[in-house]
C-alpha positions, 0 to 999 in steps of 0.5 A: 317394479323397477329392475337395476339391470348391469352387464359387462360382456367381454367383446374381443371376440366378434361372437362376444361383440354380437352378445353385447348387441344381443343383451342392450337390444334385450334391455332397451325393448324393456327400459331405458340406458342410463349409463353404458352397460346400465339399464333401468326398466319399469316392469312385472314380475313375469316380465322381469323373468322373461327377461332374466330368462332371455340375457341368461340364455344370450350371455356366455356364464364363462366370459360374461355377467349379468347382474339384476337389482330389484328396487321393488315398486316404491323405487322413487325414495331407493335412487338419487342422481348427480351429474350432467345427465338428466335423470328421467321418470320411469312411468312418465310420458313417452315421447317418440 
C-alpha cells in the first residue's frame, strides 16, 4: 500500500533539530521525498506499523505532528502531479 507521510517538527531547539533528522532518516529507509517534510513510501501493513510506531516514539506529541494517508494499493488513480518536479513510479525500477 501506499502511505502519504507529512511531518512538521518545530526545529528552534538543537534537540528538535536532531528529531527532524531522526524522522527523514526513518522515512527515507521507507519511501521517497517528495516534497520537504513530505514522504511517499510503498510498504505492508506491518511495515506501515513499524514505522507509525518508530516516528511516534522520535517526535515529541507537544511541539510535533505526524500525519499519515493511506492511499491503499490502487494508489495510481487517488495522485495527480503539476509542476516542475518530476513525478516517480513507486514500484518502478531503483537506480543507485
Amino acid at each position: 500500500m501506499l502511505v502519504l507521510i507529512t511531518y512538521d517538527v518545530n526545529t528552534e531547539t538543537a534537540a528538535g533539530k536532531k528529531r527532524l533528522r531522526k524522522i527523514a532518516k526513518q522515512c527515507v529507509n521507507y519511501g521517497q521525498r517528495v516534497q520537504n517534510s513530505v514522504f511517499e513510501c510503498l510498504v505492508d501493513a506491518a511495515q506501515y506499523r513499524l514505522l507509525q510506531h518508530t516516528l511516534c516514539e522520535i517526535m515529541d506529541p507537544g511541539l510535533d505532528s505526524l500525519r499519515f494517508y493511506s492511499l491503499g494499493d490502487r494508489y495510481e488513480k487517488k495522485i495527480e502531479h503539476f509542476g516542475c518536479k518530476p513525478s516517480y513510479a513507486p514500484e518502478g525500477p531503483l537506480i543507485l
